[in-house]
MDTraj code that builds the backbone (N, CA, C; nanometers):
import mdtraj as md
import numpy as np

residues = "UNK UNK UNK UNK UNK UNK UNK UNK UNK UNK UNK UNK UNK UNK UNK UNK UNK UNK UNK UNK UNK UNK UNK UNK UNK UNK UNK UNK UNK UNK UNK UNK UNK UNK UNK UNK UNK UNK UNK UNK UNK UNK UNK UNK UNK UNK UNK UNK UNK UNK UNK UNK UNK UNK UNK UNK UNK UNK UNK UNK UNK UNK UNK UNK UNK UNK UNK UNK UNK UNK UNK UNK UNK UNK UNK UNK UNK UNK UNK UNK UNK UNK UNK UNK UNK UNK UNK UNK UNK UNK UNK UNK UNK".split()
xyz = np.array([
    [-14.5051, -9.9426, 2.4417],
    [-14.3712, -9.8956, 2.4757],
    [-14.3209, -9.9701, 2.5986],
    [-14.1757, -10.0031, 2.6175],
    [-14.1317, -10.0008, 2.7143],
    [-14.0972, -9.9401, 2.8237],
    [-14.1122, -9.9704, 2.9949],
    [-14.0659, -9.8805, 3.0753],
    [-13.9813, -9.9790, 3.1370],
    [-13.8837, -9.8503, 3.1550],
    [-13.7769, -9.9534, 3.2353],
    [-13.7722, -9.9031, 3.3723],
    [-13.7633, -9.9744, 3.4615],
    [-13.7966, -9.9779, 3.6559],
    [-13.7022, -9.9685, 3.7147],
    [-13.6115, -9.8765, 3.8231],
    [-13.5211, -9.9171, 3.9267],
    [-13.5812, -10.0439, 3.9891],
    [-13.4699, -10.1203, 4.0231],
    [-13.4779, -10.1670, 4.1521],
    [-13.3814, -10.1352, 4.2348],
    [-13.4344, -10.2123, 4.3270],
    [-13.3617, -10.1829, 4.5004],
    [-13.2211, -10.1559, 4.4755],
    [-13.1470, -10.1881, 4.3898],
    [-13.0195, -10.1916, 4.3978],
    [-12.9229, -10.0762, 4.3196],
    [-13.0168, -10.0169, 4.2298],
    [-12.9639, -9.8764, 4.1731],
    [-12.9209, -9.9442, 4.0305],
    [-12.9237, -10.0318, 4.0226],
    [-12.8464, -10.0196, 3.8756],
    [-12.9265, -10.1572, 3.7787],
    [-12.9589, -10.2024, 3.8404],
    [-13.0886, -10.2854, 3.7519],
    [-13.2484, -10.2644, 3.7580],
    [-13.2803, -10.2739, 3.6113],
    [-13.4008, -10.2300, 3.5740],
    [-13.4545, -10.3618, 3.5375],
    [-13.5612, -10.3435, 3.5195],
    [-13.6713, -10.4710, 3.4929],
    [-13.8063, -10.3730, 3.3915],
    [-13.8048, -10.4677, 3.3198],
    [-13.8972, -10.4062, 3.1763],
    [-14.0217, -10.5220, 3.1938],
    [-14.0689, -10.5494, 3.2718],
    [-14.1711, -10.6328, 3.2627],
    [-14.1364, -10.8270, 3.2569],
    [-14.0123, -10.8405, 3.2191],
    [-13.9627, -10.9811, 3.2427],
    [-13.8423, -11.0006, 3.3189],
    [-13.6872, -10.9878, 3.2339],
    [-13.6064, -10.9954, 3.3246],
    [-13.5304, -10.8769, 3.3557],
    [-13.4844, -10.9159, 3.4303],
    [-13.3980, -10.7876, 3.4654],
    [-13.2907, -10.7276, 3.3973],
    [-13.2621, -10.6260, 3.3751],
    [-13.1919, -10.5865, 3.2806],
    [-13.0313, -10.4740, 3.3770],
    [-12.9835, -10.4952, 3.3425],
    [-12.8264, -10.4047, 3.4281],
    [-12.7556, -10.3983, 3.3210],
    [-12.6961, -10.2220, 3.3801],
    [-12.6320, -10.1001, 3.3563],
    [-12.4719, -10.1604, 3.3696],
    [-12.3908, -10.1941, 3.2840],
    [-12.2603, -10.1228, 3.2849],
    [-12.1712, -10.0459, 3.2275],
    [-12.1162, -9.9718, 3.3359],
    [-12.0455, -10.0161, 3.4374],
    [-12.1487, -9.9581, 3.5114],
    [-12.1654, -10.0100, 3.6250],
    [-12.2409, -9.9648, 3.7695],
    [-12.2111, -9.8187, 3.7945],
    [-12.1271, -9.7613, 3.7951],
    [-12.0940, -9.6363, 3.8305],
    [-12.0382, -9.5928, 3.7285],
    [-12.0214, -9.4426, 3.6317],
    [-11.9585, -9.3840, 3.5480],
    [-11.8388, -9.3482, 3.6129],
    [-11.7121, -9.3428, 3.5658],
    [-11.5890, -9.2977, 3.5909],
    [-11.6049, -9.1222, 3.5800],
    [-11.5212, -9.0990, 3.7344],
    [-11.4918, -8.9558, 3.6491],
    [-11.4340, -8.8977, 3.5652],
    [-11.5032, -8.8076, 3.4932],
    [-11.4059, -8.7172, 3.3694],
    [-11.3220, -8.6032, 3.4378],
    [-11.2585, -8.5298, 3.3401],
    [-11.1693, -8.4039, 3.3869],
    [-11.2349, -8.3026, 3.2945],
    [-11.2383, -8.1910, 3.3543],
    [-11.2533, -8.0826, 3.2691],
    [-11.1672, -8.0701, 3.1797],
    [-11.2208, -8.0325, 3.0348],
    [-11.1210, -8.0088, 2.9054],
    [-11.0534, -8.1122, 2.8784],
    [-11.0875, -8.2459, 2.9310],
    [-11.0078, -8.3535, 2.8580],
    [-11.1312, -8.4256, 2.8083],
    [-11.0871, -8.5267, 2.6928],
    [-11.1946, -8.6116, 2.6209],
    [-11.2678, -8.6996, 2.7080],
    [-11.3504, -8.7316, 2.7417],
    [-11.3816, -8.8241, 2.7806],
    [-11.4709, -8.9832, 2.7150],
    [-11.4691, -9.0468, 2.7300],
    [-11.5683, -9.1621, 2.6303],
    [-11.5379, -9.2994, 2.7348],
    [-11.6794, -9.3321, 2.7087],
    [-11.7397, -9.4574, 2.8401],
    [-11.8321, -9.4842, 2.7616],
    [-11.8242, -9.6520, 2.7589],
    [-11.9615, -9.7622, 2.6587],
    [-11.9906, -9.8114, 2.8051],
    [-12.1083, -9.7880, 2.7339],
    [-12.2095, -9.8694, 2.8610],
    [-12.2287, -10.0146, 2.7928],
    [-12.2929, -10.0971, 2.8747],
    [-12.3283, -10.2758, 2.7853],
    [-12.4639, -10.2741, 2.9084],
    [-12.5007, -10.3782, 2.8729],
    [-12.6161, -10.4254, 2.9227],
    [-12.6262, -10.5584, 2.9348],
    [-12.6628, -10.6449, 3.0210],
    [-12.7102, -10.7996, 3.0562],
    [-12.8515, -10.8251, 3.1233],
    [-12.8725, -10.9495, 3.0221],
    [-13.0156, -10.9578, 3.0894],
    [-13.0932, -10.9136, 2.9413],
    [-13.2716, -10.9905, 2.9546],
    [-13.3464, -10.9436, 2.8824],
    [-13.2394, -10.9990, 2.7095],
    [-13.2788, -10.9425, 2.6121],
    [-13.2845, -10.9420, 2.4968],
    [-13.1843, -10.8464, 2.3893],
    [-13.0243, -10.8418, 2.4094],
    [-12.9916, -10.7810, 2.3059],
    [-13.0525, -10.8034, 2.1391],
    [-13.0670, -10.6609, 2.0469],
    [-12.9230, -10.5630, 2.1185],
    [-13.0439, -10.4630, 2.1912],
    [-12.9447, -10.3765, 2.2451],
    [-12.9865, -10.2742, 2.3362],
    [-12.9692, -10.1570, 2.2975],
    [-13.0740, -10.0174, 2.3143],
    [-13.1051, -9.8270, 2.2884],
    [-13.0751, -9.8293, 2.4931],
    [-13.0167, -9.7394, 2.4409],
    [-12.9398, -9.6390, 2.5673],
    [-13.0501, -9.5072, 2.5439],
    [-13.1034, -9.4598, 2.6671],
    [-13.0915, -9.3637, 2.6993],
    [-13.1102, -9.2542, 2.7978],
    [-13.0657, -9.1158, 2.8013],
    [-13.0947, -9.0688, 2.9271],
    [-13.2035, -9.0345, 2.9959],
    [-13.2796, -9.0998, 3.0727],
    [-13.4348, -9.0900, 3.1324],
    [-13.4763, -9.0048, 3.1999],
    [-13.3980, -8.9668, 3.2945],
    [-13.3682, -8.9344, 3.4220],
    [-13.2704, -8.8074, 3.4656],
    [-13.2422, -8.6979, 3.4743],
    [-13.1367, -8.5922, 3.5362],
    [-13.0840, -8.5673, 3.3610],
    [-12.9407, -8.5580, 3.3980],
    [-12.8714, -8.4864, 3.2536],
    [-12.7280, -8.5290, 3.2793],
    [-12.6788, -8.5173, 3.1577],
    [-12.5144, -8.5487, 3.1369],
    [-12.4043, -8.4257, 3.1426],
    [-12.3524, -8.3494, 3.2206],
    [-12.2965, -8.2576, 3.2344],
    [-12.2601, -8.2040, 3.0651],
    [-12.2568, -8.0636, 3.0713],
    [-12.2163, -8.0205, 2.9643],
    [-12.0773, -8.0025, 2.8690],
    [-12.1033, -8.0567, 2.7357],
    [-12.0078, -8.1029, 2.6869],
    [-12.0122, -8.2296, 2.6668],
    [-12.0791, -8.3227, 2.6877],
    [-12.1020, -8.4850, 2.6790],
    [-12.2148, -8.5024, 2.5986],
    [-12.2339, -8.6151, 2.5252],
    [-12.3342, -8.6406, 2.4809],
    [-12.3665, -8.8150, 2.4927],
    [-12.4481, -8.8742, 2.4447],
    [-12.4770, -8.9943, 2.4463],
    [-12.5427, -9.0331, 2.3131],
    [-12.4203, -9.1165, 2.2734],
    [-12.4558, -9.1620, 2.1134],
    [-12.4309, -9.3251, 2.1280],
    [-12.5094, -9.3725, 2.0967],
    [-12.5586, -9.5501, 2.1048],
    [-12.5515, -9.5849, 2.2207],
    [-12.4060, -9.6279, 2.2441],
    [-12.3681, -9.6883, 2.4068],
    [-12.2522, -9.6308, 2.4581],
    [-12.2414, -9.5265, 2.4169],
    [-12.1604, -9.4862, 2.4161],
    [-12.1514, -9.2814, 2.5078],
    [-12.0987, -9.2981, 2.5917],
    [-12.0888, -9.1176, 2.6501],
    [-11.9943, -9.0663, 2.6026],
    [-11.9865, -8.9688, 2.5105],
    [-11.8286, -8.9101, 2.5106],
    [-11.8341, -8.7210, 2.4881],
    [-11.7455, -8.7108, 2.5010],
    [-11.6919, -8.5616, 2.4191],
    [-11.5965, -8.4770, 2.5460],
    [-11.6412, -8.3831, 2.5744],
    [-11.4969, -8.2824, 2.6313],
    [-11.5981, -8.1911, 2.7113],
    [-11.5914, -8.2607, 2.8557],
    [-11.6569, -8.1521, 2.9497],
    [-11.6261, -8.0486, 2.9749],
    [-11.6779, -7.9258, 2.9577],
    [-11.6452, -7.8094, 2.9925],
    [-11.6531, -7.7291, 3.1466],
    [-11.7323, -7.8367, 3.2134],
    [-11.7291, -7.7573, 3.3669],
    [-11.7419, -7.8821, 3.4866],
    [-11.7147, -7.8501, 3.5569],
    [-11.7382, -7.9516, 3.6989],
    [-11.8881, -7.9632, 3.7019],
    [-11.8940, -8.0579, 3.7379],
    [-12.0577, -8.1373, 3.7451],
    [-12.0585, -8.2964, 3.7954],
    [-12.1842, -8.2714, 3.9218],
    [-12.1975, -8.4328, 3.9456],
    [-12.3065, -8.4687, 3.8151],
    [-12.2540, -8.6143, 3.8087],
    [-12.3495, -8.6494, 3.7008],
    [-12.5066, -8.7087, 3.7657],
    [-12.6246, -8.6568, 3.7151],
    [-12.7235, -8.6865, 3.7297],
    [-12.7967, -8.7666, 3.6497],
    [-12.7637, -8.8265, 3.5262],
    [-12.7890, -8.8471, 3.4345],
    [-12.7614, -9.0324, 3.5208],
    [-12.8956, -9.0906, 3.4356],
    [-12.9223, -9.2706, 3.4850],
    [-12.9559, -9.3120, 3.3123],
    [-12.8662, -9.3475, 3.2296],
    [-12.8566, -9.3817, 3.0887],
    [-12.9456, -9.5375, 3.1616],
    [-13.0211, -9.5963, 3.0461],
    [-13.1380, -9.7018, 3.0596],
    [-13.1671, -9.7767, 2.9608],
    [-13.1181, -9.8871, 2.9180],
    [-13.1577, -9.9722, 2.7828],
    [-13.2478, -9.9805, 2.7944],
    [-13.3155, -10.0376, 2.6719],
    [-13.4401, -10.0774, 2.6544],
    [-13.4155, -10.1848, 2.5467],
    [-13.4737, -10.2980, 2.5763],
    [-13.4819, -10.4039, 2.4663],
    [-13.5592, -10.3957, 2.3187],
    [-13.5562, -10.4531, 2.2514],
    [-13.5970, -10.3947, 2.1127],
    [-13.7609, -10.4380, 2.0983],
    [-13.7702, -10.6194, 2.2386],
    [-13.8914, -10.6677, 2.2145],
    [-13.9661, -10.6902, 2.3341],
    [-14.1085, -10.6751, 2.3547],
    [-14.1281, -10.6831, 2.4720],
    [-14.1894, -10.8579, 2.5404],
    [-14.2037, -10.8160, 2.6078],
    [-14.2753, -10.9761, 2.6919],
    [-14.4034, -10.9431, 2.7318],
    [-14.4504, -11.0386, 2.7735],
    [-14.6416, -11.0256, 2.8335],
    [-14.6079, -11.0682, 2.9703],
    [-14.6455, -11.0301, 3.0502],
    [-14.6243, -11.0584, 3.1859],
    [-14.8231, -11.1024, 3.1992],
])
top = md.Topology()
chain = top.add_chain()
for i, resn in enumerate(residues, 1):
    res = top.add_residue(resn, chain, resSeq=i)
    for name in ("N", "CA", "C"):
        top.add_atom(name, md.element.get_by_symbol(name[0]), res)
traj = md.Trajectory(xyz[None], top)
């Protein structure tokens, strides 16, 4: 299996070769009771790329389907949630 690593910088991971980064760097905020939807992409390493949430949670009402966050938050919430590709193949270090 793959693990994917912070580094120093919060938003790139490293799976054992190259480095791999999260966008967008920061999620936009949503509004309560309105739709929300945000694609993440990825650079670095080996498309294509699995998203997912590793780490904390996606406020309620959201979900995470491919690369994608969407649906209709129902309450105020910081997001805790660190969504994390993973490449499909690995490397030998």
């Amino acid at each position: 299996s793959i693990e994917a690593n912070e580094t120093d910088d919060g938003n790139s991971f490293i799976e054992g070769c190259p480095t791999i980064t999260v966008n967008p760097a920061t999620l936009p905020n949503g509004t309560v009771g309105s739709a929300y939807n945000q694609t993440l992409s990825a650079t670095g390493g080996t498309a294509p790329y699995s998203f997912a949430v590793t780490a904390g949670s996606l406020p309620a009402g959201l979900t995470l389907s491919g690369a994608t966050i969407s649906g209709i938050p129902t309450s105020a919430a910081s997001v805790s949630a660190k969504p994390r590709p993973s490449p499909p193949k690995t490397c030998s270090t």
